[in-house]
LOTI-126743 format. One line per field, with one value per residue (C-alpha): x, y, z. Coordinates in nm, 2 decimals. Each point is the difference from the previous one (the first is absolute). Layout:
N
u [X  ...]
v [Y  ...]
w [Z  ...]
***
This chain:
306
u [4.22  -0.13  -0.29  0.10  -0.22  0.27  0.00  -0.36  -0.38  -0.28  -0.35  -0.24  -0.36  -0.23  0.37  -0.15  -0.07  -0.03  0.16  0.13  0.18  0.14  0.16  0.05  0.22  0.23  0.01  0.14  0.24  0.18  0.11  -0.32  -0.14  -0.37  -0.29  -0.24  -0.38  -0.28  -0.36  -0.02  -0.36  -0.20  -0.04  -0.29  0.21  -0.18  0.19  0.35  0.31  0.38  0.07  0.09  0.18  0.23  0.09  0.12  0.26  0.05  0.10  0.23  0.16  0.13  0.12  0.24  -0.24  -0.19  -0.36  -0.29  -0.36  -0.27  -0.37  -0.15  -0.31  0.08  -0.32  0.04  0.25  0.12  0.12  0.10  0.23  0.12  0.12  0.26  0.07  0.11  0.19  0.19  0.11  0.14  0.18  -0.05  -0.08  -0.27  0.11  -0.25  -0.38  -0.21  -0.37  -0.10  -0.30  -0.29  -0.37  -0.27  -0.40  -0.08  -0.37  -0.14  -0.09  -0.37  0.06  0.22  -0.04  0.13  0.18  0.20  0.10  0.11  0.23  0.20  0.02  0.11  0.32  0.10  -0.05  0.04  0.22  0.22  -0.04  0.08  0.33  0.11  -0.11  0.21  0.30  0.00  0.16  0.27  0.08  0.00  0.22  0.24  -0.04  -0.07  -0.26  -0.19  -0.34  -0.18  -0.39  -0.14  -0.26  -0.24  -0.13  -0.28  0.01  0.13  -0.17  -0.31  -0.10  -0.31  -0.13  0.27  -0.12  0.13  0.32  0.05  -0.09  0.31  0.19  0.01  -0.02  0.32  0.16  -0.15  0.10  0.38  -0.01  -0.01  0.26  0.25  -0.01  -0.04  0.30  0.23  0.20  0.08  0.12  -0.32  -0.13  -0.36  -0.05  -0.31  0.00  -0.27  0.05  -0.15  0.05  -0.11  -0.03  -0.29  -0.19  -0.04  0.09  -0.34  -0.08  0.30  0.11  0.29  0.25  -0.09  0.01  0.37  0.07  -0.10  0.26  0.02  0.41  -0.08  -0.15  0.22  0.26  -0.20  -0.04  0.40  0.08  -0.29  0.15  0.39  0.23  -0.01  -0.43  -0.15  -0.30  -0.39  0.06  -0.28  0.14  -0.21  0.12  -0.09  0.09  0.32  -0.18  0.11  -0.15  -0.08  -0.29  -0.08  -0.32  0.03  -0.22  -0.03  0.09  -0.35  -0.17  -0.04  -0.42  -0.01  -0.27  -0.27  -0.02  0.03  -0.31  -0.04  -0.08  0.38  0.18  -0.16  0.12  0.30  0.01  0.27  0.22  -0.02  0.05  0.30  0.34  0.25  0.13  -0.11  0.25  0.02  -0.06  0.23  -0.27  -0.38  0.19  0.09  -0.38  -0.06  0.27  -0.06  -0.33  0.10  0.28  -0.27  -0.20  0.27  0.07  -0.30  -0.03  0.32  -0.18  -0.28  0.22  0.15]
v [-1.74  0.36  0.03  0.35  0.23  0.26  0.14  -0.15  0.19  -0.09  0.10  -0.01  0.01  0.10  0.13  0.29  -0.21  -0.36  -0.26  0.19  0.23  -0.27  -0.17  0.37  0.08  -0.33  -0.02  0.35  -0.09  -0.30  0.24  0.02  0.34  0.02  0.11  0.04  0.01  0.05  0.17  0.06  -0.07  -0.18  -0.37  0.01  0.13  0.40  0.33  0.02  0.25  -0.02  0.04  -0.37  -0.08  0.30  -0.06  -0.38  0.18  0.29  -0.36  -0.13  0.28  0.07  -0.32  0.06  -0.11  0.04  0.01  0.17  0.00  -0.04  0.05  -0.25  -0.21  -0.31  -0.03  0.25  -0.10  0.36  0.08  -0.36  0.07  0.35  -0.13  -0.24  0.24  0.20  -0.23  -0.10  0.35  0.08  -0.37  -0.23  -0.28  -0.21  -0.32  -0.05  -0.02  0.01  0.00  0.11  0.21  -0.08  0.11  -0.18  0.00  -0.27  -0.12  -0.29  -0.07  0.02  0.36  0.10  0.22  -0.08  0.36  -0.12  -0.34  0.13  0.28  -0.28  -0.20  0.34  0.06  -0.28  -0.17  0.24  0.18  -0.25  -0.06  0.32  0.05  -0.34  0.09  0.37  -0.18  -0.39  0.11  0.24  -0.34  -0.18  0.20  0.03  -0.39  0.05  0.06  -0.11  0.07  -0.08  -0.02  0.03  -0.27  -0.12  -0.25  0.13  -0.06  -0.35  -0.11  0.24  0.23  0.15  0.29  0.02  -0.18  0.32  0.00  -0.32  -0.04  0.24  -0.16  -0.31  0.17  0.11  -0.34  -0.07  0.25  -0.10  -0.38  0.13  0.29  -0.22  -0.26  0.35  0.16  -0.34  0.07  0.38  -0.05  0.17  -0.21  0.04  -0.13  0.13  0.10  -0.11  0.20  0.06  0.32  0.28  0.22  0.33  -0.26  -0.19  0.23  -0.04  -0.38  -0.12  0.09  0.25  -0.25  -0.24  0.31  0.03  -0.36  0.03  0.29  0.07  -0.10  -0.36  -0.01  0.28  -0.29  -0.23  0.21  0.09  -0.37  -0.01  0.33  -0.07  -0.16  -0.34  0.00  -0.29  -0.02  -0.09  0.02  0.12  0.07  0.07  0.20  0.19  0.04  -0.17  -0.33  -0.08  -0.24  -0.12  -0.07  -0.20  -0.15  -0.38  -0.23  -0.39  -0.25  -0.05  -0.30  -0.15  -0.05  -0.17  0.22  -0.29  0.04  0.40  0.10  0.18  -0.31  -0.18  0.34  -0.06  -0.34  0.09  0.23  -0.11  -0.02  0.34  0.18  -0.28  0.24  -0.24  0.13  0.36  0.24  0.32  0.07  0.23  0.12  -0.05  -0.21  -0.30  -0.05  -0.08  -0.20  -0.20  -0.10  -0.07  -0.29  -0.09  -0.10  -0.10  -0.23  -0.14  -0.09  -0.19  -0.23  -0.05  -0.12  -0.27]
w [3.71  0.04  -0.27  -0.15  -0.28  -0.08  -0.28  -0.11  -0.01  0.18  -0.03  0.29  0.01  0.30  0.14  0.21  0.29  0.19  -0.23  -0.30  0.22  0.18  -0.33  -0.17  0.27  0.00  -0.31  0.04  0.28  -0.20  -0.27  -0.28  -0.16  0.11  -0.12  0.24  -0.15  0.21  -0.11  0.39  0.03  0.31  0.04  -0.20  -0.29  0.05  0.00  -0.08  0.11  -0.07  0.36  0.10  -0.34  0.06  0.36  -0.08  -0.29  0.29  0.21  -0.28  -0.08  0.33  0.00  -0.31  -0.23  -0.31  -0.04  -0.18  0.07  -0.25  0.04  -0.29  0.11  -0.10  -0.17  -0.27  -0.22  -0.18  0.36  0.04  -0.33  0.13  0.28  -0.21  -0.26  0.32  0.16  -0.36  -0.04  0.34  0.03  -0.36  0.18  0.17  0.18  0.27  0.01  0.34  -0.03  0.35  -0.04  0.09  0.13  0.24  -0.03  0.20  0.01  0.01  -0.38  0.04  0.13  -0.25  -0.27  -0.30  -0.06  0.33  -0.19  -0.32  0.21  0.15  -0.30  -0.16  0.24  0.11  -0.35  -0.28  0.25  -0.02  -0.36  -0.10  0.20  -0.14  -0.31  0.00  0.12  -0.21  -0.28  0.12  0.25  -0.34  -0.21  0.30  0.08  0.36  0.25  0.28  0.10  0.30  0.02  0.34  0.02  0.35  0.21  -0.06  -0.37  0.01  0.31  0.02  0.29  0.10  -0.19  -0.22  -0.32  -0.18  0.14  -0.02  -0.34  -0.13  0.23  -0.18  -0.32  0.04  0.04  -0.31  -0.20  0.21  -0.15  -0.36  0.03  0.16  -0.30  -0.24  0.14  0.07  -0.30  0.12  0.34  0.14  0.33  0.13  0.37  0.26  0.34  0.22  0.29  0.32  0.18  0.23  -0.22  -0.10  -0.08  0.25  0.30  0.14  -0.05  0.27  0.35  0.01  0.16  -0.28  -0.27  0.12  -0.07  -0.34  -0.10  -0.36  0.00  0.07  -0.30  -0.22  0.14  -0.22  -0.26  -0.08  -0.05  -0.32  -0.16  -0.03  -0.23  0.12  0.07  -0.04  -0.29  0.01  0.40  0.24  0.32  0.32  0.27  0.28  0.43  -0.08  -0.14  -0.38  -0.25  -0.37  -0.17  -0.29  -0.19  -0.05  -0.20  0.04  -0.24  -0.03  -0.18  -0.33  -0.13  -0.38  -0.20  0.07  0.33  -0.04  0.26  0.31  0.19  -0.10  0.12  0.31  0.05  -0.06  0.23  0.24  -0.30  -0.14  0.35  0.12  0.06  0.04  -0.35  -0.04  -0.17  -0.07  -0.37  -0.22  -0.23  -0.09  -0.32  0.27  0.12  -0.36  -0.03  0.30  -0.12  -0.39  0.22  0.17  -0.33  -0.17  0.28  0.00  -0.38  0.05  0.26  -0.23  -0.28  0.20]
***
């Protein structure tokens, strides 16, 4: 079944190039009303200009469709809020979320200022935060919506001189696991997109046959199936040169110790225990760690009583 937005709005951040432009224009081509934001600074998140944010609505207009482009850095949310009140007066509606922008400072972290830190954290974080935030409850009152983060590999398997990086980009899953419990009852669905890309960003890091590879529309491909009617929730999808995966955090079942034998030492022989993942699941909510451990006790305190 062809996955259609007609009729519906979405809002695209970092749309000016790379990525966003990728997903701003497909969205555009399968029938949605676009508004293309992009503060059209550098990598490192410096300058800004209009130019690229108006040639992608130059794009989508040519091809029959609607788009406006919108300047707000994500990271100020007065312009954050404009760019929704804007939006609400030229269509009344907001049905679709992307959180694409981004920056890069990469250092290792004992070279790295902490100005650079706290400017990541700022737009790929509170960017994020605020365009959710300007958007939650006009998704609530109108009981849909679906919002995609754009999460890393780097933030939930670490890479080199990115600590800043990714730091927000697990950040973001975080703040994803709450909102898709929050917004359950609303029809709003939160997924992340892990993607890997050639892209402005990391033009210079890969051979040009291999930047090719690694178009943006593999993963805008990706992207489209998180954003429609029928997207799945709490789902992080990785994608990039065609490859296509989830990822998801597990714990163990772990191991039971009775308050006597509380101590570092005991943990430790129960080592093999704690770390076996013969029956690791995938927990629903921070509630069901807590649980599992209150069976685990209660469990217990049956045995004893026998």
């Amino acid at each position: 079944m062809t996955i259609s937005f007609a009729g519906q709005v979405a809002i695209v951040t970092g749309a000016g190039n790379g990525l966003g432009r990728s997903h701003a224009l497909e969205l555009a081509r399968r029938g949605a009303k676009v508004v293309v934001n992009d503060l059209g600074g550098a990598r490192d998140g410096s300058g800004a200009s209009s130019a690229a944010s108006q040639e992608v609505v130059r794009l989508i207009e040519e091809m029959g469709g609607e788009a406006i482009s919108h300047g707000a850095n994500v990271a100020n949310f007065d312009e954050v809020q404009d760019m929704v009140t804007q939006t609400m007066s030229k269509w009344g509606r907001v049905d679709i979320l992307i959180n694409n922008a981004g920056i890069l400072r990469d250092k290792s972290f004992t070279k790295m200022s902490l100005e650079d830190f706290k400017l990541v954290m700022d737009v790929h974080v509170m960017g994020t935060v605020n365009c959710t935030k300007a958007v939650w409850d006009i998704m609530r009152e109108q009981n849909y919506g679906r919002i995609v983060m754009t999460t890393s590999s780097s933030g939930m398997y670490g890479n080199f001189g990115q600590s800043n990086y990714g730091a927000a980009k697990m950040a973001v899953l975080g703040l994803m696991n709450t909102l898709v419990l929050e917004g359950a009852k609303n029809n709003i669905h939160v997924n992340a997109l892990a993607p890997t890309a050639g892209t402005r960003m990391t033009e210079d890091l890969m051979p040009e046959e291999i930047v090719k590879a690694f178009a943006p529309e593999a993963v805008t491909a990706g992207m489209l199936t998180l954003c429609d009617e029928k997207a799945p929730n709490r789902f992080i999808l990785c994608a990039g040169a065609g490859g296509y995966s989830s990822a998801s955090i597990f714990e163990t079942q772990g191991c039971f110790i009775p308050q006597a034998s509380q101590n570092p030492e005991t943990v430790r022989e129960h080592w093999d225990e704690l770390i076996a993942q013969d029956k690791q699941a995938s927990l629903a909510s921070g509630a069901k760690q807590g649980e599992k451990f209150v069976m685990k006790a209660m469990a217990f305190m049956k045995s004893q009583q026998h």
